[in-house]
Structure formats: C-alpha cells, structure tokens
N, C-alpha and C positions, 0 to 999 in steps of 0.2 A: 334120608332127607334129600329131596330132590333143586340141582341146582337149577339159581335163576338163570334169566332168561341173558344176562351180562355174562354170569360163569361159561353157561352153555356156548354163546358164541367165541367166547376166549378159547374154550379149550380147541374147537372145530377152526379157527384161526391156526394156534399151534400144531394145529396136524395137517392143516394146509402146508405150514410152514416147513413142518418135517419133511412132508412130500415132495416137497417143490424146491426148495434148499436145505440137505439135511445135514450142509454142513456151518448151518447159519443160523443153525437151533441154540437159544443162550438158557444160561440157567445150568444147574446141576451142581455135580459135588464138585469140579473143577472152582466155582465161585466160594464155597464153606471158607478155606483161608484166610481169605479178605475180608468178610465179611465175619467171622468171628476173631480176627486179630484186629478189625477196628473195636470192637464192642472190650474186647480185654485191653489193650492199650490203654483205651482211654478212660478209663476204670482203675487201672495202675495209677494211670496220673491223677486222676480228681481225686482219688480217696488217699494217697499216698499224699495229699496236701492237708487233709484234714488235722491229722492226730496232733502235731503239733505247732497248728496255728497260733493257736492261744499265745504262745510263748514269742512268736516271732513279733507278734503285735505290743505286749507285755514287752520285750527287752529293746525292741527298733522304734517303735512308735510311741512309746508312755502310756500306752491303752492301760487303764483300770481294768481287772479280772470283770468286773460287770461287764464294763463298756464291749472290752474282746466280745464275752461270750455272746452276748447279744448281736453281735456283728457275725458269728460262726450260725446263731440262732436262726437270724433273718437271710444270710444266705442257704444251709440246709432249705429251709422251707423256700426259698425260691426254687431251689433245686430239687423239690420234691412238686410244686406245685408246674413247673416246664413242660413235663410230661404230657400235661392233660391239654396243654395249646397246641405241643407239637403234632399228639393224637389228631386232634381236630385239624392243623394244618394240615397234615399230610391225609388224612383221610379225604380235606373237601377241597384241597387246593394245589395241592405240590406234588404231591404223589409220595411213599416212603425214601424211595432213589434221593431226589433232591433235597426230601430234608431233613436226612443223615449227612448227605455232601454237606449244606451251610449248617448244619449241628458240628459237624468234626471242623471245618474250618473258623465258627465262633471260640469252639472250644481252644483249639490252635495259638487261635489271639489272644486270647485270655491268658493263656501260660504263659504265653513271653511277656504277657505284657507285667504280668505277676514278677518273672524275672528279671525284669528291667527294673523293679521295685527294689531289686537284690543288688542288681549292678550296678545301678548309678548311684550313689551316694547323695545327689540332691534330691532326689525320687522316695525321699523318708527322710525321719527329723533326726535319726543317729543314734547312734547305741544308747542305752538308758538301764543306770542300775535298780531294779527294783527296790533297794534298801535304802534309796531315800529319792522318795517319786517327786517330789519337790524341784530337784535339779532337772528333770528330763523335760525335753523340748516336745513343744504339740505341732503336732500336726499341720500342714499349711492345708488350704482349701485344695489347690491342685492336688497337693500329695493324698490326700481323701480320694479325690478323683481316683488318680491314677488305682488307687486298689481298688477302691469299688465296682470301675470299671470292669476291671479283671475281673471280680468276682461275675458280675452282671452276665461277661460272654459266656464264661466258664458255664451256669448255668442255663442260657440259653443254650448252649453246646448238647447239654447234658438231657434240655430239653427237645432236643430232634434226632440226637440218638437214641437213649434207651429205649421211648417208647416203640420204635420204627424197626429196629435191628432184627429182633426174634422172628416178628412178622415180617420182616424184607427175607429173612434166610429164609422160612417155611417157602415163600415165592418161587425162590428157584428149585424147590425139592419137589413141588406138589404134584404128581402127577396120579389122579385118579384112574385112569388108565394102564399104571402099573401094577403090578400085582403085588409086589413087595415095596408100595409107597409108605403102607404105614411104618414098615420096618427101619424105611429111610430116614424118616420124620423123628420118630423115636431114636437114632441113630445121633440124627444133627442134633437134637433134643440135649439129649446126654453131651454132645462135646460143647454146646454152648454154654450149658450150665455148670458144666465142670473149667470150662476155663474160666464162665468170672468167677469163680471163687477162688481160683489160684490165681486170679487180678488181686482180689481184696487180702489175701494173705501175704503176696508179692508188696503190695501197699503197706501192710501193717508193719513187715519185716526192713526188707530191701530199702524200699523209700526212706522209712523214717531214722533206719541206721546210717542212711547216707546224712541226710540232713543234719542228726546230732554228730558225727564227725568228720564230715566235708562242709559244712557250713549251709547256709540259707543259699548262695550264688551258683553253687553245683546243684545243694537238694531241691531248687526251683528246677535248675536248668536239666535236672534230669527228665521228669514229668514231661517239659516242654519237648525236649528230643523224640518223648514214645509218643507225644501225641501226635507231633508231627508226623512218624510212622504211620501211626494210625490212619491221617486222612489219607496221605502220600495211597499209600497200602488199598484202600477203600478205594480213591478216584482213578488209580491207576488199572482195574478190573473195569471200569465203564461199560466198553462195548460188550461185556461178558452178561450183565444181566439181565435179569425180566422184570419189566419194569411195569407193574401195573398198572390199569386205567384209576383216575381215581373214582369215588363213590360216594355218596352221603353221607357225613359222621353221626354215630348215635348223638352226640350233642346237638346236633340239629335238630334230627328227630324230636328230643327234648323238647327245645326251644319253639317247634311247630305247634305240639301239645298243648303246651303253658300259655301259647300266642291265644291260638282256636279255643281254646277252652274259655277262657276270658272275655274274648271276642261274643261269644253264643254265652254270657253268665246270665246271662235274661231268659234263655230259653227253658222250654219247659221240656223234661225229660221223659222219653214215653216209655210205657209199662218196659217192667224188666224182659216178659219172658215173649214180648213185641219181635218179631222177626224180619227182617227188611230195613228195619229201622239204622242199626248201623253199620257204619262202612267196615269193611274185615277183609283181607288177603284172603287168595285161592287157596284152597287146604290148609287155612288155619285151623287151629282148633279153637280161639277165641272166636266167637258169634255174637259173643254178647258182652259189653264190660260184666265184672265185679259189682258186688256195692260197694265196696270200702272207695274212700273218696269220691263218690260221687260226682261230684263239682266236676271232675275231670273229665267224666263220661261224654258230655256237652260238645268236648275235642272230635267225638266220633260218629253224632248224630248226622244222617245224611237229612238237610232240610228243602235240596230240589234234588232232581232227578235226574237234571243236566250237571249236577255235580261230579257225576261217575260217566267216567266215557264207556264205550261200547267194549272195553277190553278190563270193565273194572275197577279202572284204575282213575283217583281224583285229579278232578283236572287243574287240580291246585292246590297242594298240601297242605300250603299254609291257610289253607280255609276250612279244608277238613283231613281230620288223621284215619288211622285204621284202629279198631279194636284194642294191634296188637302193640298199638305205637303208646294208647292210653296205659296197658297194663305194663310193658316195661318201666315207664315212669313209675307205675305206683310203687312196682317191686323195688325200686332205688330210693326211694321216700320211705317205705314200710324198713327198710335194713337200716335206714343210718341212726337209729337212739343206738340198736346195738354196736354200730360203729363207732360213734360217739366214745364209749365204754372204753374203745382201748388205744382213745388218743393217751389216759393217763399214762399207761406204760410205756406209748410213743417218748412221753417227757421224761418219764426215770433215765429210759437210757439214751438221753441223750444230755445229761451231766456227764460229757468225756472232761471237758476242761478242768472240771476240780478234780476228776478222778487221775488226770496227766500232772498235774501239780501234788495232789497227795505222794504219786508213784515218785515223782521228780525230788521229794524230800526225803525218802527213805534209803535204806540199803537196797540194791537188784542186783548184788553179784551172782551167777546163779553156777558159773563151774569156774575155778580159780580166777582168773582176773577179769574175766568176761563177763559184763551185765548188760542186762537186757534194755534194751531204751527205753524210756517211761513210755513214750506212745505206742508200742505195741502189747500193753498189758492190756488194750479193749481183742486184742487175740484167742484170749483166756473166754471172752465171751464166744466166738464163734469156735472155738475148740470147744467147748460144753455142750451148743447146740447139737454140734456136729453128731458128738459123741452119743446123747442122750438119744436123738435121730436114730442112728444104729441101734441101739441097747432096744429101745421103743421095739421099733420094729425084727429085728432079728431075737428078739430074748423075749422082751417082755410080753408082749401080745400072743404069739406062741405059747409063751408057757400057760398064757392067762385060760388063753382058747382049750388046750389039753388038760388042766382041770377043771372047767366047764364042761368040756364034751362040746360044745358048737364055738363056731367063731366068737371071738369078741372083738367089740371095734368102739374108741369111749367116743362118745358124739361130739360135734363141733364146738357145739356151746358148753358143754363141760370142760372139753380141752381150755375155751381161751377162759372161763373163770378160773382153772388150775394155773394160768397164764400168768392172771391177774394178781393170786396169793401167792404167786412167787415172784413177782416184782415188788408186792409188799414184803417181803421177806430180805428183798435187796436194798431196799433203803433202809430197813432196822438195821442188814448189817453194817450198811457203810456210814451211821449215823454211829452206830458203837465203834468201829474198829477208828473212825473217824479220831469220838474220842476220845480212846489210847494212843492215838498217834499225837493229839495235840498235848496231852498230862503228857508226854515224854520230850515234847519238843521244848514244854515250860519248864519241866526239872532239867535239863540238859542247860539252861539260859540260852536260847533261840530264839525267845517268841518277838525279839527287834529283830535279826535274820532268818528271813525263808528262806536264803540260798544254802540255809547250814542244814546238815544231814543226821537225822535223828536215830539214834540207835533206834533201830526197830527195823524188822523186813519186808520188805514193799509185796512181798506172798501173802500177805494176811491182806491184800485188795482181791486175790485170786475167790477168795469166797463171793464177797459181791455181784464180781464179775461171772460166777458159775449160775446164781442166783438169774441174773439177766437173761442168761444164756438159757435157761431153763425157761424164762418167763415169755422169751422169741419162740422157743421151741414148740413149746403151747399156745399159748395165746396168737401170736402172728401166723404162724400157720394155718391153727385152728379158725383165724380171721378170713386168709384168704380163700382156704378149700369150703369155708361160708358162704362165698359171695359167690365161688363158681361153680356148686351145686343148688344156691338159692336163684342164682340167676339163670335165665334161658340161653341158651347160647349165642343168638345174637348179641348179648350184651356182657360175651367174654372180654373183650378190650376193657369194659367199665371193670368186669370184675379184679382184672388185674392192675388197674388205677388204684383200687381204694384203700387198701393200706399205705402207697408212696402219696394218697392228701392226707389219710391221718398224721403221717409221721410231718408235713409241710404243715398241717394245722398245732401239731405238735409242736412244731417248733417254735412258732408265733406265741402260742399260750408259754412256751416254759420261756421265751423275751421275759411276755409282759411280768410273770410272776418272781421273775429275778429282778425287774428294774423294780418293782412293787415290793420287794422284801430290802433290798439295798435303800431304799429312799425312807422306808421306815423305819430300819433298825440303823441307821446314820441318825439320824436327827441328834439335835442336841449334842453335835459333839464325835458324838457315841462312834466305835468302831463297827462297822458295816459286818453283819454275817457271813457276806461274799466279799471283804476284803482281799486286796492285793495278795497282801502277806499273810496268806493261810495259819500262821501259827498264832497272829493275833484277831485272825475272823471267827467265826464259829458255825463252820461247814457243818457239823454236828446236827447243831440245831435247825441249819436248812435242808438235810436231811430227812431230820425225826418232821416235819412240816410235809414235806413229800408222802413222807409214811401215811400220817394222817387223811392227806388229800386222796392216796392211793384206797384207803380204808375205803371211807364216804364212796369212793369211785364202785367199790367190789357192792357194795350194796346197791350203786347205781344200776352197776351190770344183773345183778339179781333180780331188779324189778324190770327191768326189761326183758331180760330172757326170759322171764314169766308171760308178761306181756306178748310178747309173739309169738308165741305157740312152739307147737312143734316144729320141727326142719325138715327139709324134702326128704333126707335119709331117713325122718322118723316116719314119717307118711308111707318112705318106698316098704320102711319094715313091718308096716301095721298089714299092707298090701291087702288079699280078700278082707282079713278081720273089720277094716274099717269098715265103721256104719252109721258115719256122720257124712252122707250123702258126697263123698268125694267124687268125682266126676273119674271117670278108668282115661279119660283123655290126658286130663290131669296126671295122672298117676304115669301115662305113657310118658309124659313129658320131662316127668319129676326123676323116672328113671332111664330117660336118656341122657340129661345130661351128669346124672351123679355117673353110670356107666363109661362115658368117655371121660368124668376127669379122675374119677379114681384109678381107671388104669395105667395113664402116661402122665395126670395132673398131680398126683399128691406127693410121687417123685421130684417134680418140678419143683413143686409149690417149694418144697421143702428145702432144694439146693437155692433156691430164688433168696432163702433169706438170708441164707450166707452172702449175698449181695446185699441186703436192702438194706 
C-alpha cells in the first residue's frame, strides 16, 4: 500500500533530519518507558477504584444498592464513551502528544479530588450502618459535587489516554525504512499489552487489599500517587518524542457523508455502471458505490466539473465525498444490528456490585487465615479468559486441525454466539447459586443483617465468574477480530472503538433496567429485588430476568448473523470457488486486511480484553 503524499513528506523530513542533526533525532525505544508506564499507572489506579466502590458509597454516603450502582453504571459508560471524543480530539485538533498530557493530568485531579472525599470528613455525610439505613445522613448538594466531579475528570482522563497511547508508541517506533520495524512494532506490541494486564491484575489484587485493610484515605490516596507517576513519568520525556501532524478524523469523514448526502437528496442518481460520474481516490479500488444504501451514493456524485481540482482532489469535501468515504460509512451502518447483539453480555457482566456484596457475605478464607477480598473475585473472570486463550489456541485448535487433516479455525460469528450461550449460562448460575446463598442466610436468622456471614463458601461465585470469562473469551474477542477483518484498514481506530461503545451503551441500558426493576418491584410497600440488604432482596430473581433477556438476545444474534451473510474470512475461504460475481479487487482487499490482523491482531485482540 502506497503512502500519502503527508506520510511521504514526513518520512523525507525525518531523514533530513537524521542528516543534518543526528543527534536531534526523537522517537525510538529510549521513549517505550514513559509511555507504557503512563498507559499501566493509570490503569492501576482507575480500575483499582472500581471493584469496591459500591461499598464506599453504601457505608459513607447512605447510597441505596440501586442508587450506587447506577452511579458506577453511568460513570463506566462515560468512561467507555471518552475514548471516542478523545479519538476525534486528538485526530483533528490536538495531536496525540497533547491529549494524553491533559488526559493524565484530568485524570490526576480527579484522584485527589476523590481523595479529598476520603480526608476531609465534611467532604461526605459520615459513616452509615447499612442495618438500619433510616439513621444515615444524605448527602448535601456540594458533597454530590465534590464526587461527581471526580468521577467526570477521571473519565475525561481516561478519555485522552487510552485511545491515544498505543497509537502515540507505534509513532516513535515506525520506521518503514528499517528492515526489522515490524519486529519492533510487534515487540512494543507485546510489552504494552502484557503490562496492562498486569495493571488490571495489580488493580484487582494490590489496590483493593489495600483499601479493605488500610481504609478508604490510604486506598484513595494510593491510585492518586501512581497517577501522579503517571503524568510526572509521561511529561517529563517531552523533548524526547515525535509528535505528529494532525489529520482528519474518520468521524469527520463521517459527518461530510451524512452532511453531502442530504444536501444532494433531491438529486437523481446516474446509471450504476456510469463512469465519470463519481468522485474516488487515485488507486482506489471503489469506482463506483454499492447498491446497498443508496441514498448515500448522492455523497459522491460529482455534479460540476469545477468540483475536482486539476490534482483530483474536491475542492470542498463537505460538498462532495469520495466513493471510498461513502462505502466506509455503509460498512459501519451494515455491522452494527450485529453489534447491537453483544451489548446483552456487555450488561451481564457488569453486575460486579451484587456480585462484591454476595462475595462480601460469605466465607473467602482460602489458606488458613487469609481470605481473599470480595473485590478481587471479578479476578476469577480474567484468570478463565486467560486460561481458556491458552487451552484454545495451544490444545484445542491443534488437536482439532490433526484430526481433520487441514487447519481448523471456528468463524467469527460462531465464536461470539458461543459467547452469548455462555453468558446465558452465567446468569442461570448466579441466579441459582444466588439462591442457596439467600435459603442459608434465612435458616441461619440473617435476613434483618447483611453484615452477617453465611455459612457457605464465597467459591461457589468462581462458577459464574468462569462462566463470564468464557463468555469474553468468545464473544468480545470474536467481536473485535469482526470489526477489524470486516473493516478496511482505514477504519482500524473505529474498529478498535466498538466494543469500549458497546460496553458504555451497556452500561446506560443495565442503569435504566435496574432503576426499572427497583421502582416496580418496590411498589406497594414491597421489598426491592435490588435491595440494600441482599438477604432480604431477591438478587435471584433479578438474575433469572437477565437470563431471559440474554435468551431473546441469542435469537436476536441469530437473525442477524443470518442477515448479513457471510464474513470477509468466509469470502477469503470460498477464494476461486466463488461464483456469485465477487469482484478479485474485493477479494484482494478482504484478504489484506484479514492477513495483517490475524498475524500480530488476534494476539492483541486477545490481551486487549484482559483490559477491557
């Protein structure tokens, strides 16, 4: 693939630069440090705040288990939907450099400002015993503030990091002109994606051990130390990096499309196989739109002549697009019903909050007097993916391939419905184990205290959790190596968006369905499903509900994956055989980008979720 005419003069820039001061050349592995000890720092600290929030809000604020979770709900999903501004900031405005700096130093403010919430005593309304929530004080307007706040930067934090990090390291490593650059790339590859996952394990262990026995004031104040690291560590390399020009974000592109298109909905659109007719980049291989969508095509009709300057190129985008800028849109419109499909499982697992109150009611001793914190039983889930990962690929596929006699490899869209029937598998079990935990908390006389501790072993949640972990394993994976084989390679930044909007659409849907189950099964009196005190709610039944929903969801996914045909892997495997007039451009296409991500992407894809 030949670079543009921006790439080309960058790189011939850079070897001026070598020439002429070769000691003033920035970039390289000297920068990896900093730049992957901010991406792990502050990874440590935002997810090491999560596991047992619920609880802090619950014993210092008088939060209702609803009210919490919906407040953990709505920031996730801010924190998942960040990403997609920061993209576009830093793509059309700021450059990546600058907006990781005010990413890490939002995030920065946020953790202290979090632990200021810890240290000052007027900064929250005071301890509060769950066992009779009648006594506990609310909340003042400021003191809302004051968290919210926190929550607010921490997410914008989160939103000009992550999306910018991967792609600012690849910057200083690129060098097409070296002969062992891909060795390099794949190199940083591997240490970025192996430290955040020893972020998020660091989080789940470390953090939340601190916080259940050093208190809320240290387990704040720790987060805020690394984060601090973090930017410190990040803005103290400045003069060291390469900082790229910026560029047009595909969300513009977008926005051009949808504008032009609308713009010309009056126009009439000439014969399909009309030549001239539409605008299209130099060695494209689109010439022509698609039929599918239509209406779109209209974006790309050239209607003068003085449109297209003498190099090609329109002399005004937002009047008219290219071919290629129509058919990206479609490909992003034509995936998302099956995206859609695996927001359900977005929502199963992100009930941590009942699942850290079940674990918080049980026995965890796990080697003589040492037990495990309830918040690091969502552990159990990425030790399962992890595992299963391995087994997958070192065992199973292997063995599957040598009694075949040819490779085997299960397709995209089978992996995430295998996704899907095992996140329905995880809400049967945590709707049953659910309730035996609650019959033993009633025969025990508990169910007026949740603070009391039910004979039974908080291991019997490790099924659930293996359940989940299998259901990431397939399905989320099988989602994203979807988007970045279904998609062309210009539109890998989208591709790597779309599962952190499902799980930020996720989290908004499982809000409103928990304020919607609390506000019906209250009425009258009644005791709330999602009640406070777990032993008098009936988590059970808000479970066996999920199940249900999950059910309806798998058949969702069924009709859709019918609906959209084949996948570029089944197209690249059909190859000669097809003879439903597939175009061999096509096919060139289909199998360039499945070729580059399956050899350093599906690696990726796969450590990527032990982050997500």
């Amino acid at each position: 693939m030949e670079m543009s005419s921006d790439q080309k003069e960058e790189q011939q820039q850079q070897q001026q630069q070598l020439q002429e001061h070769p000691k003033k050349v920035k970039g390289g592995l000297i920068t990896m440090p900093f730049i992957i000890a901010n991406e792990a720092f502050e990874r440590v600290a935002s997810y090491g705040l999560l596991p047992n929030m619920i609880l802090y809000f619950i014993m210092d604020y008088g939060m209702s288990l609803t009210k919490g979770q919906n407040i953990l709900y709505l920031w996730n999903a801010a924190t998942n939907f960040t990403p997609l501004f920061g993209a576009f900031i830093s793509d059309s405005y700021l450059g990546r450099f600058l907006t990781i700096a005010l990413g890490s130093i939002s995030s920065l403010l946020g953790m202290i400002l979090l632990w200021l919430t810890a240290m000052i005593p007027e900064a929250r309304p005071g301890p509060c015993d769950p066992r009779t929530p009648q006594l506990c004080k609310s909340a003042s307007s400021f003191q809302h503030f004051l968290l919210y706040a926190s929550f607010g930067l921490i997410s914008i934090g989160a939103g000009g990091i992550r999306p910018c990090s991967l792609a600012f390291g690849a910057d200083q490593l690129d060098r097409r002109d070296n002969p062992k650059n891909e060795r390099v790339l794949e190199r940083f590859f591997n240490w970025y994606y192996a430290s955040a996952s020893l972020s998020v394990v660091i989080a789940l262990t470390g953090i939340v051990y601190i916080q259940d026995h050093a208190g809320w004031k240290v387990g704040f104040g720790v987060p805020a130390i690394l984060m601090f690291l973090s930017a410190s560590l990040f803005l103290l390399a400045s003069s060291l990096y390469i900082k790229q020009t910026v560029r047009m974000s595909l969300f513009t592109s977008f926005l051009q499309v949808i504008r032009v298109s609308y713009k010309n909905r009056k126009l009439a659109l000439p014969p399909h196989d009309s030549d001239g007719w539409y605008h299209h980049q130099k060695d494209s291989i689109h010439y022509v739109p698609t039929d599918k969508l239509r209406f779109l095509n209209k974006a790309c009709v050239i209607r003068k002549p003085e449109d297209i300057t003498s190099d090609g190129v329109a002399t005004n985008p937002w009047t008219l697009c290219t071919v290629d800028q129509v058919e990206e849109l479609k490909i992003l419109i034509r995936v998302l019903p099956l995206w859609s499909s695996g927001i359900m499982m977005s929502i199963n697992i992100s009930q941590s909050s009942f699942q850290l109150l079940q674990a918080k009611s049980m026995k965890r001793h796990l080697i003589g007097s040492f037990e495990v914190p309830a918040g690091s039983f969502g552990l159990f889930t990425v030790i399962s993916l992890f595992v299963w990962i391995v087994i997958y690929d070192r065992a199973v596929l292997p063995l599957a391939s040598k009694i075949r006699g040819k490779p085997v490899h299960l397709g995209v869209k089978l992996r995430m419905g295998i996704g899907l029937f095992f996140s329905l598998l995880g809400m049967v079990a945590s709707a049953i184990i659910e309730h035996v935990r609650r019959k033993k908390a009633i025969e025990q006389g508990l169910l007026n205290n949740p603070m009391g501790l039910v004979n039974m072993s908080a291991y019997w949640l490790v099924i659930q959790h293996v359940f989940n972990g299998l259901a990431e394993a397939f399905n989320a994976i099988g989602q994203t190596e979807f988007y970045y084989s279904e998609f062309p390679k210009s539109m890998s930044s989208i591709a790597s968006c779309m599962f952190g909007v499902g799980m930020g659409v996720a989290n908004l849907l499982a809000s409103l369905i928990l304020s919607t189950v609390d506000d019906i099964t209250s009425r009258g009196g009644k005791e709330s499903w999602t009640s406070t005190n777990i032993n008098k709610g009936h988590y059970e039944s808000y479970y066996w509900l999920l199940a249900i929903m999950t059910s309806v969801n798998l058949v969702y996914f069924v009709v859709c994956s019918w609906a959209y045909g084949p996948c570029v892997e089944r197209l690249n495997g059909l190859g000669t055989e097809t003879s439903n007039g597939i175009g061999k451009e096509l096919m060139k296409q289909s199998s360039r980008v499945k070729d580059e991500t399956a050899e350093k992407g599906e690696e990726l894809f796969k450590s990527r979720l032990l982050v997500a």
